[in-house]
C-alpha positions, -999 to 999 in steps of 0.1 A, spaced: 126 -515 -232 149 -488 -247 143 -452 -242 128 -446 -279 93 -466 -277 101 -463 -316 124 -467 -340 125 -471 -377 151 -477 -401 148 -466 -440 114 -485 -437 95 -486 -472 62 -497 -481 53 -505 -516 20 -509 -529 12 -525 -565 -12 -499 -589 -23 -504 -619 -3 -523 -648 16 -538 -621 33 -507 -613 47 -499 -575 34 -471 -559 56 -461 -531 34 -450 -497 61 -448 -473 100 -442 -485 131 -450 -467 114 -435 -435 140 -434 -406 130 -419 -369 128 -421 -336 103 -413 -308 112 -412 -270 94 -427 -245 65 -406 -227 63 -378 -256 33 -373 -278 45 -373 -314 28 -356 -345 35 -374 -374 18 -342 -401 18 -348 -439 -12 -339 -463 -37 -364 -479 -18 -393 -491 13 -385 -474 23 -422 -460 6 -412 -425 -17 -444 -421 6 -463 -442 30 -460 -412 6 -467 -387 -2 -501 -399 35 -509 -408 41 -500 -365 19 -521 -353 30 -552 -381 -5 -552 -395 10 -545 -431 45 -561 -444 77 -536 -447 89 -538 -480 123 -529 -472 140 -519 -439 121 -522 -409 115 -508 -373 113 -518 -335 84 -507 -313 85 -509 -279 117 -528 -280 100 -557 -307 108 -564 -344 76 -553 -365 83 -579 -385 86 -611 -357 69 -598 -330 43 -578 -340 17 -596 -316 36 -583 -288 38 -548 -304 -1 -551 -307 -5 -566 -272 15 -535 -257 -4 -506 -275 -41 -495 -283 -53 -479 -315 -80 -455 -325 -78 -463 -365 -101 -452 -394 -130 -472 -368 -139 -466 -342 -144 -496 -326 -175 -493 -306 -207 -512 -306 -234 -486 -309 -263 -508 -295 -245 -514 -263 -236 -486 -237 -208 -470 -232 -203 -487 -199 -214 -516 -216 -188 -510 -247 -158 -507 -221 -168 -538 -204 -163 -556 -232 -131 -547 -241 -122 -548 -210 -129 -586 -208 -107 -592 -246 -79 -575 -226 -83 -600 -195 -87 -572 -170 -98 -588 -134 -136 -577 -126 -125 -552 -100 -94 -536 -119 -121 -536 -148 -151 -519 -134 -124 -491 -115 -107 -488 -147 -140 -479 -166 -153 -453 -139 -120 -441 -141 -118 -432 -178 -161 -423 -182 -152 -402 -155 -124 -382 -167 -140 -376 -204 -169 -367 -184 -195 -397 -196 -200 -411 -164 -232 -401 -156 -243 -416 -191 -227 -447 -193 -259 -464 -194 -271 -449 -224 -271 -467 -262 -239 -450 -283 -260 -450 -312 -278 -416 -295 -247 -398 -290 -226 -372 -307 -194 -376 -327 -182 -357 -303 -187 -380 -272 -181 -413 -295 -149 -404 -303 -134 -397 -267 -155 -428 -259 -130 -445 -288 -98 -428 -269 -111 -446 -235 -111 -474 -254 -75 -473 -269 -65 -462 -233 -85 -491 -210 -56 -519 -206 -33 -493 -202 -8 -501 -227 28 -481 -229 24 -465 -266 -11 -455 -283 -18 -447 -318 -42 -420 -327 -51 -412 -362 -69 -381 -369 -91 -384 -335 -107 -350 -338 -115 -350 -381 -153 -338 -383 -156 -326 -351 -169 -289 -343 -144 -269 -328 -159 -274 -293 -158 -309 -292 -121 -312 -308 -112 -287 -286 -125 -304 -253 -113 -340 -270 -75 -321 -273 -78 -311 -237 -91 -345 -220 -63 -360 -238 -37 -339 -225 -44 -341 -194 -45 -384 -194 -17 -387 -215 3 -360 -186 -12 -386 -158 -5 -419 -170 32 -414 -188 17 -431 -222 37 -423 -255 10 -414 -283 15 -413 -319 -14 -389 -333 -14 -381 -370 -31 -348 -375 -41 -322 -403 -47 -296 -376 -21 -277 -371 -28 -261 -341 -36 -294 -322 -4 -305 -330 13 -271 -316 -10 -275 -282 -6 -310 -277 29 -325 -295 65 -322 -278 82 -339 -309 66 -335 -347 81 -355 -382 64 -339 -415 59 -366 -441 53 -356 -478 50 -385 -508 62 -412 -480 91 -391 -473 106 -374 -438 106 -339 -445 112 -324 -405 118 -339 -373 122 -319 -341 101 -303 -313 76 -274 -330 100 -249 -315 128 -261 -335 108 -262 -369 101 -228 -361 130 -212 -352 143 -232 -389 131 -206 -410 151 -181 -395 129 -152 -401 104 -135 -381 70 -132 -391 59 -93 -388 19 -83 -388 12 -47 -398 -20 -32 -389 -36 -1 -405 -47 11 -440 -39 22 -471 -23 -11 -482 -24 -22 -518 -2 -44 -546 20 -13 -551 30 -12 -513 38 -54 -515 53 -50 -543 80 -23 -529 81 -46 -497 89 -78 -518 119 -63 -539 134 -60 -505 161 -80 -498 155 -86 -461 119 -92 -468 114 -132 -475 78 -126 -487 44 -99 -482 14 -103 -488 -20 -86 -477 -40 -109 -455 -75 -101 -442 -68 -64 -448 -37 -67 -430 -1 -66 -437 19 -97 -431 59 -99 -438 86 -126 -435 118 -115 -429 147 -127 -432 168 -136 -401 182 -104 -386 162 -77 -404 150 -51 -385 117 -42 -381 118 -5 -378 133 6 -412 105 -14 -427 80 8 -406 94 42 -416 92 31 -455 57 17 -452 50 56 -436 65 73 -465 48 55 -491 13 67 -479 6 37 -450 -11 45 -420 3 20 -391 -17 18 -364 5 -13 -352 33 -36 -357 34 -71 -338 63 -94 -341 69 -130 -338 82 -165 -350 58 -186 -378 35 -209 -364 35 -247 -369 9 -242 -397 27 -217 -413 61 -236 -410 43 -263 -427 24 -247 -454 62 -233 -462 74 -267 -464 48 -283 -488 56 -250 -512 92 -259 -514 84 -294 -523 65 -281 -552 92 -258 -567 
């Protein structure tokens, strides 16, 4: 197997609309992911994210160019690819009449896992998202919560070298995506397996990914590590707090020419500026026209921030 787990090369995926027109979910798409990395692949609603997915693991038909995963053509050997990787789709996957235990067991026998590596294998993963001590108990009575890291155990059980995750923590409450994120780390850090987790949260994919492409209309906007798509908009984001702000003061801030953009945000100032501007001119001019600052905290975007830029400049 080569170091990249995947590899694609200007693969395109074409779907017929109405009128026989083609629709174009994924566009000349060409990337690669490393072995052992979690990667966020982040796009908005319609973006080509699933699309992808399914083309990975051969279940839809490239309509040009094509892609290697895990070392095997999409194309010719996507049984292997399939064999070689686990999946938390749109389903689930679970039987909610049986137990969780009962759920794993299952699987556990489609993959061909030996009783006693199957029975360890189970404790192992009830145990680390903490269900152990319910693994008797029907699915059907449990939260979202608990099914979906249930559905992760799944993807994980035969231990495959590459797992695709799409939105595992949509509709969950904070506490539970939170706790999901965290359970997940930690496996993915113990047992060296590359994921591929699409995501509209943001600040999962800051937490969890070490390598992030951003997809718009099938196309590859950004690829690097969340530092690097940071440090790409050369600015630094500045957060004024105090009172006395109002249009008038955004308005002087935004004829600036070291000033990238203002805005008041939850009764608080927040600036981009432009790489090397300084912070403390800024200050002193906020002071003189009437602005009580109280205090000024500086630092790079964040992811979401990055990516909400991005999606702007699509639209212009």
């Amino acid at each position: 197997m080569t170091d990249n787990v995947i590899r694609t090369s200007g693969l395109t995926r074409d779907f017929k609309a109405g009128r026989g027109e083609a629709v174009r979910a994924v566009d000349d798409l060409s990337l690669e992911v490393p072995a052992g990395v979690v990667f966020g692949f982040l796009g908005p609603n319609a973006a080509g994210k699933t699309t992808t997915i399914h083309l990975l693991l051969g279940l839809l038909e490239p309509t040009a160019g094509g892609a290697e995963v895990l070392g095997f053509d999409v194309r010719t050997r996507a049984d292997a690819v399939r064999e070689r990787s686990g999946a938390l789709l749109e389903h689930s996957g679970l039987y909610e009449r049986l137990s969780a235990e009962d759920n794993l067991e299952f699987y556990g026998r489609v993959w061909r896992l030996v009783p006693g590596e199957r029975r360890a294998r189970v404790q192992e993963l009830l145990s680390h998202f903490g269900l152990w001590d319910r693994r008797k108990e029907s699915v059907a009575t449990w939260s979202r919560g608990m099914k979906q890291k249930l559905a992760v155990a799944r993807a994980l059980l035969h231990r495959p070298s590459l797992i695709f995750l799409d939105e595992p923590t949509a509709g969950l409450d904070p506490v539970a995506a939170a706790a999901l994120r965290d359970d997940l780390a930690t496996l993915v850090a113990r047992e060296g397996v590359t994921v591929f987790l699409t995501t509209h949260n943001l600040v999962e994919a800051e937490k969890l990914c070490g390598l992030v492409g951003v997809i718009r209309k099938g196309r590859l906007q950004a690829l690097g590590h969340p530092d690097q798509l940071r440090a790409g908009t050369g600015g630094t984001q500045v957060e004024v707090v105090g009172r006395n702000f109002n249009g008038d003061l955004v308005a002087l801030l935004r004829a600036r020419p070291e000033v990238a953009s203002a805005e008041i945000r939850n009764g608080r100032l927040v600036m981009e500026l432009r790489e090397g501007a300084g912070v403390a001119e800024l200050t002193s001019l906020l002071v003189r026209a009437g602005a009580e600052v109280e205090e000024v905290r500086k630092g790079k975007a964040s992811l979401e921030e990055v990516f909400l830029a991005m999606m702007e400049e699509e639209k212009k």
